[in-house]
Each structure stands twice: as C-alpha cells, then as structure tokens.
C-alpha positions in Angstrom: 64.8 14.8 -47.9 62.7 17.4 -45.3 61.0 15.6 -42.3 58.4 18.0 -40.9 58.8 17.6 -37.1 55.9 20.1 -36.5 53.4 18.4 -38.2 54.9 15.1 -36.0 54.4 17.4 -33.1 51.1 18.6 -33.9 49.4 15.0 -34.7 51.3 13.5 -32.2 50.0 16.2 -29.5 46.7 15.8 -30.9 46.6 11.8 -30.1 47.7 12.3 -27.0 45.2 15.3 -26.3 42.1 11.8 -27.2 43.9 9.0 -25.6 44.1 11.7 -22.7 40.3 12.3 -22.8 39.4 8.5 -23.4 41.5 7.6 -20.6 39.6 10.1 -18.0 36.3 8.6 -19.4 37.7 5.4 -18.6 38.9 5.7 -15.4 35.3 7.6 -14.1 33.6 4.4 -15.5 35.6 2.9 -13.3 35.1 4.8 -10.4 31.3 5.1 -11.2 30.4 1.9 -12.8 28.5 3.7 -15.5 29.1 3.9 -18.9 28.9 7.5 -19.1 27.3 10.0 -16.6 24.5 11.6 -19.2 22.3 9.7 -21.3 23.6 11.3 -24.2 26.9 9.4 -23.7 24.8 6.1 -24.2 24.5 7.2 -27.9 21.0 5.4 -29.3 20.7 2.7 -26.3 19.3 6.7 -24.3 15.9 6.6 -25.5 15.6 2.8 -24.4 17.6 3.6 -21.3 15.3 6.8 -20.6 11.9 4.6 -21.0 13.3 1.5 -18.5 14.2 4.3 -16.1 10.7 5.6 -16.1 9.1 2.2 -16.2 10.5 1.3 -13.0 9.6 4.7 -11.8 6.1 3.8 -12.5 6.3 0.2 -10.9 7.8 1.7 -8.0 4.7 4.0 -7.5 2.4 1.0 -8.0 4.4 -0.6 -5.2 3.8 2.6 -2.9 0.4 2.3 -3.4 0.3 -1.1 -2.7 1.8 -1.2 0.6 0.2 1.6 1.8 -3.2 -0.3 1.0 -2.4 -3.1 2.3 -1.1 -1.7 5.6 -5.0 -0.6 5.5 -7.0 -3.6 4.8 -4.6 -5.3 6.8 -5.5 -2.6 10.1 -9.6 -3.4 8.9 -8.9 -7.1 9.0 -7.6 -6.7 12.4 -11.5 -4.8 13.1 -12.9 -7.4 11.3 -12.1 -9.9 13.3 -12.2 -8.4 16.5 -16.5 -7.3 15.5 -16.4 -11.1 14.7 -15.5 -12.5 18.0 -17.8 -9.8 19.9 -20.6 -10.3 18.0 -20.1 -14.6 18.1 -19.7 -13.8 21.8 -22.9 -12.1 22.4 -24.4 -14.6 20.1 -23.4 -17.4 22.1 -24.4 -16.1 25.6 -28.1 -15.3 24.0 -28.5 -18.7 22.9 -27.2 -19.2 26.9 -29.4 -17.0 28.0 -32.9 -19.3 26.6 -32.0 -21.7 29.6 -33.7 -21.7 33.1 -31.8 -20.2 35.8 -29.6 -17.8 33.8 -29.0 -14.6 35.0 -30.1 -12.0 32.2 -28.3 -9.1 33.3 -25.6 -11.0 32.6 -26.4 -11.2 28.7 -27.0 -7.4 28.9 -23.6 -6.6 30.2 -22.2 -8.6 27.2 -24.1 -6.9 25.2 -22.7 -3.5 26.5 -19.2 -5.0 26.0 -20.8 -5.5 22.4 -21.6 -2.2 21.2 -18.7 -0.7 22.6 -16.1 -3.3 20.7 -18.4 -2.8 18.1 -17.9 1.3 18.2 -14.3 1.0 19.1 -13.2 -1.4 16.0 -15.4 0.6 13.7 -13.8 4.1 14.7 -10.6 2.7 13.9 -8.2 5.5 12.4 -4.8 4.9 11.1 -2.3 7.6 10.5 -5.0 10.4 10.7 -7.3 8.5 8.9 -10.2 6.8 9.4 -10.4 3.6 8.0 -14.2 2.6 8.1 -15.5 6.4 7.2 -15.7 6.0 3.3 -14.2 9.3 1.6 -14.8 11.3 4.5 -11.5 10.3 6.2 -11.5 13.0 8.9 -14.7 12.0 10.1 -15.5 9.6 13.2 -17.7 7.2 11.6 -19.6 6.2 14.3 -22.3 8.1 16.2 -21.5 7.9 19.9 -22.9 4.6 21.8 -24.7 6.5 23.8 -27.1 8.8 21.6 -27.8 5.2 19.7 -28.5 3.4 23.1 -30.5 6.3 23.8 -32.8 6.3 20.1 -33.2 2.5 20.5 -34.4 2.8 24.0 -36.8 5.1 22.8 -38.0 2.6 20.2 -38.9 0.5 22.6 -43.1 0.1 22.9 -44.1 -2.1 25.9 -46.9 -4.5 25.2 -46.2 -4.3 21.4 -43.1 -6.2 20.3 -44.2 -5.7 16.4 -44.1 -2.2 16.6 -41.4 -2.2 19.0 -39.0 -4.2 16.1 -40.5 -1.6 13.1 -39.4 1.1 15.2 -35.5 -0.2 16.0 -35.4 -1.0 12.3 -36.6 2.6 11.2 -33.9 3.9 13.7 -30.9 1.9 11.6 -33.0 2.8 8.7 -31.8 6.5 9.0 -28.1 6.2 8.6 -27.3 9.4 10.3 -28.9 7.7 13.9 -25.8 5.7 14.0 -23.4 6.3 11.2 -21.7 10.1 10.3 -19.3 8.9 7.0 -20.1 8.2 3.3 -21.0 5.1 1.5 -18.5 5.8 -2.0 -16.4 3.5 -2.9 -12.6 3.7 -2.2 -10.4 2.6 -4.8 -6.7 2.5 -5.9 -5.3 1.5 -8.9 -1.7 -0.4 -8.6 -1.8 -1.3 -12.2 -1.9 -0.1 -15.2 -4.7 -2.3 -15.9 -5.9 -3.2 -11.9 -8.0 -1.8 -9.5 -9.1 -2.4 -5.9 -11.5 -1.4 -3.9 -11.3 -1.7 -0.5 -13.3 0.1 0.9 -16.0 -0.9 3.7 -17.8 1.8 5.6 -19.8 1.6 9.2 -23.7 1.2 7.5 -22.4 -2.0 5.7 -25.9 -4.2 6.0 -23.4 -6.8 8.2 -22.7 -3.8 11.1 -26.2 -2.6 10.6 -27.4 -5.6 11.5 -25.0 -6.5 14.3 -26.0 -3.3 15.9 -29.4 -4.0 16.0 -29.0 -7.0 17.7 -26.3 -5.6 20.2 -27.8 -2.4 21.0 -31.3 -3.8 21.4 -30.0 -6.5 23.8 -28.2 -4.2 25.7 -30.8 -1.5 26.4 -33.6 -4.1 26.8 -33.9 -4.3 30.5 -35.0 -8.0 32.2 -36.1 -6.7 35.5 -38.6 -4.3 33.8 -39.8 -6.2 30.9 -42.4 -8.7 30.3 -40.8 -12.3 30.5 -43.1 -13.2 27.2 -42.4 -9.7 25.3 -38.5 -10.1 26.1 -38.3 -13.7 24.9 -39.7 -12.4 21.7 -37.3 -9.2 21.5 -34.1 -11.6 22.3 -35.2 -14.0 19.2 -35.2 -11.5 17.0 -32.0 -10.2 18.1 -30.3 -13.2 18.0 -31.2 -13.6 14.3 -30.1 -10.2 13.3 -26.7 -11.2 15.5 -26.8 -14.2 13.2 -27.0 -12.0 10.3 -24.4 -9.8 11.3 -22.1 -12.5 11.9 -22.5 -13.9 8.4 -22.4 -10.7 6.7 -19.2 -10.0 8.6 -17.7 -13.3 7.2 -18.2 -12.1 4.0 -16.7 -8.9 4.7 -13.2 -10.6 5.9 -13.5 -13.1 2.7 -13.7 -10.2 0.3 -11.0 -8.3 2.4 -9.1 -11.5 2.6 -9.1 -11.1 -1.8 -8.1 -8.1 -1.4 -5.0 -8.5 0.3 -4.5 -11.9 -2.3 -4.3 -9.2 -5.3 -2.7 -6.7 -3.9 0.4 -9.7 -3.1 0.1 -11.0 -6.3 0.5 -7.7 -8.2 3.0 -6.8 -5.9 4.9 -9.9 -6.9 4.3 -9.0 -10.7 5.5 -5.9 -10.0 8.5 -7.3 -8.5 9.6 -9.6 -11.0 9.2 -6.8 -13.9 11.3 -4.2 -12.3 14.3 -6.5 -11.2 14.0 -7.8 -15.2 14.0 -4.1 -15.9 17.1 -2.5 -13.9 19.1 -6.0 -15.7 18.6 -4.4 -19.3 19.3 -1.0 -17.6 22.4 -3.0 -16.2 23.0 -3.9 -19.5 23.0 -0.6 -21.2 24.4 1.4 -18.3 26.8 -0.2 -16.5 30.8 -0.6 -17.7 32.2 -3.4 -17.8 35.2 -3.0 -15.3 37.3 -6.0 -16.9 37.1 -4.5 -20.0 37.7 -0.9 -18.6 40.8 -2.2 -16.8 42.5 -3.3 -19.9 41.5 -0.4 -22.2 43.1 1.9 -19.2 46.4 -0.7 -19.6 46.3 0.0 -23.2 46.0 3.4 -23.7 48.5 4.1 -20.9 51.2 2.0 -22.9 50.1 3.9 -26.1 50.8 7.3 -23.8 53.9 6.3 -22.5 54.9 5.5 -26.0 53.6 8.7 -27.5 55.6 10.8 -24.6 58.8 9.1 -25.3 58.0 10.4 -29.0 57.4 13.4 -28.5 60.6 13.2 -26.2 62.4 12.0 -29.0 61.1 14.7 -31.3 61.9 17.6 -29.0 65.7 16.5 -28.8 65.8 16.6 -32.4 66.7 20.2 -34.1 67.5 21.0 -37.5 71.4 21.5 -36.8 71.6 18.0 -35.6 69.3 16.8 -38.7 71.7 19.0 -41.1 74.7 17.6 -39.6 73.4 14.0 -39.5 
C-alpha cells in the first residue's frame, strides 16, 4: 500500500492557498460593506449595477438644476412682490390724490419712491447674475432712472395732453429708452421629459406699463401744470398703474407655477433615486450576518487544514515503513 503524501501536501496547500483568498474577500466585505470593490466582482448584476449608478447620477444633476432654479425664481418672487406693493402704493395715493385739499407733491414724491423700487427690484442680480436681464446675464437691465425721468419729461407737451400720452408711449415703445437686456426665453430642463421657463425680463408689458405710470407721475410737476391738463395726465396714469398691477399678478401666478413644478419634480426625483440606491443596495452591499459566519467557517476549515498539514509533515517514510 503507497500513500502519496505530496500529492496530500500539494491539494491540501492548494485549499488552503482559496479558503486563504476567500477569507481576505470576506473579511474587506466586511470592512467595506461591499460585495466586491470592482464591478467586475458583481459578476452579471455589473451591467445593472453600472446603469443604477448612472441613473442616479443623472437624477442628481436634475436636482442641481432644480435648486439652483428655484433659488432664482424664488430671488424674482421676492422682486415681484416688492414692484407689487410699490406700484399698489402709488396707486392708492393717486386715487388719494383726486380729493380736495391733498397735497400733490406729496403723490410725486411717492412716485419717486416708485421708480426707484421699481429700478432697484428690477436690477436684481444674484450670484453675478442678473436675474431680470434675459440671456444677457452680465448686463444691468435697467436704464438709469434718471435718463428715463429725463426722456419722459421731454415727452411732455403743455396744452396737449393727447399728444403728450402718444409721446410717453412712443418713449416705452423703444425698449432701449428704458430697458438694456434681451427678451429670449430662459429655460432649464430638470427632466428627461420637463422644461421650465422662468424667465421674465424688465420690458414685460406689466413693468412697461408700471413705468409709465410711475415715471409720468413722478416728473409731472403740480405747481407748473395746468390743474385741468394734470387731472387728465394722472387718470391715465392711474390706469396704466392699474395695468401694471394686474399684469404683475400674473407674473407672481406664473412664477408661483413655476416653483410648484420645480417641487414636484424635485419630489419625483426624490422618490426615484432613494428606490434606486435600494436595488444598488441590493446588488452591492454584503450581507455582514452572512459574511460573519462564512469567516467562522472557513477559519474552522483552516485551522483543520493546518493541523493536516501538521499531521502530514510529521509523517516520513521511515515511520510509514516501520509502521
């Protein structure tokens, strides 16, 4: 009878050599949490692993671009609103204004306060940018106040309120008089499938006619013009104030959709990628319970397969001859 202790030797060293390697995968999983390191390790859950990964990528992007919108629309609301109060302001204090004894110079000075909110909120510009300037995002939107006071004044016919009105509306006809940005649309798409545009730029018909209003009120001097030719001017600026006002509520309604979409995609967006990093979860990550016991077990088979080869290398073919 021959027993072939090299051949034991040599299988035996050859187990031990796998359950060595095994147990070194098994113990990174454990200090990892991961499967295996490489997708390739992942064997044919990679490709499905590889396309979650880049999914979320993608969502992730979408949620960037979200944010970074909103933070904008949400900045514009903030103008919005403020052109809304100043404009219901100076609305208010014209209708005042019809009643005997007021002090016009008062409603003038409002109006001042007017076109200066009305610049100021307008020539908003967040993070470098400006927010009311169309594509042209390094541009102030706005033409100073003061060249605009200056171009309505000079609009301004005595004795012919008619022409007096055609000329203020040719001056906001000409958008470069008061307005120095462009009228594209800005978009972003935060879907594969969505896109927003939010967008409003400083010749919107609502702050054209808010300026008309504003400016003419606040140039238009009391003391200097006719009580019967004023009277006329102030009507017709209250109703383009009245316009501006509603054109403006429209303009926080559609921003105020805006903002809805961009939170409900968000949400969507949301939902998908915490289902998504579950089944990469699932593909990915070890399962330390599991890992645990298969490091118990295959140190037990090691410490069995070293007390082997112990065994074998006491063993030596006097003692086999003489047993």
């Amino acid at each position: 009878m021959t027993v072939s202790t090299l051949g034991q030797h040599v299988s035996l060293a050859a187990y031990v050599g796998r359950a060595q390697s095994k147990l070194g995968d098994y113990q990174l999983q454990m200090a990892s949490g991961k499967i295996a390191e490489v997708y390739s390790g992942l064997g044919s859950s990679a490709p499905t692993a590889i396309n979650l990964h880049n999914r979320v990528q993608q969502m992730d992007g979408y949620r960037q671009i979200i944010q970074t919108v909103d933070s904008r629309a949400a900045a514009m609301d903030v103008s919005l609103h403020r052109i809304h109060a100043s404009v219901t302001a100076v609305k208010t204090e014209t209708i005042k204004s019809e009643f005997e004894g007021y002090d016009l110079t008062l409603l003038q000075a409002r109006a001042n306060d007017g076109v200066r909110e009305l610049e100021t909120a307008l020539n908003l510009n967040l993070n470098g940018r400006y927010l009311f300037s169309g594509h042209m995002i390094d541009t102030v939107p706005m033409v100073d106040s003061a060249t605009v006071k200056g171009l309505v004044s000079a609009a301004i016919v005595p004795g012919d309120t008619a022409t007096t009105i055609t000329n203020i509306d040719a001056v906001f006809a000409t958008t470069t008089n008061f307005y120095q940005g462009d009228n594209g649309e800005v978009t972003a798409r935060i879907d594969t499938a969505t896109e927003v545009d939010y967008g409003i730029t400083g010749d919107d018909a609502a702050f054209v006619n808010a300026a008309k209003g504003l400016y003419l009120l606040a140039v238009l001097d009391p003391a200097t013009t006719d009580p019967d030719e004023y009277d006329v001017l102030r009507d017709w600026a209250l109703g383009k104030l009245d316009e501006g006002q509603f054109g403006v509520n429209h303009l926080q309604a559609a921003n105020g959709i805006v903002r809805q979409t961009l939170e409900t995609v968000d949400q969507q967006h949301a939902q998908v990628t915490v289902a998504m990093k579950t089944n990469i979860a699932d593909l990915e990550d070890a399962d330390i319970y599991e890992t645990i016991n298969r490091i118990a077990m295959i140190k037990s088979q090691l410490e069995a397969s070293y007390m082997m080869t112990a065994q074998l290398r006491e063993m030596s073919l006097v003692n086999y001859l003489m047993g």
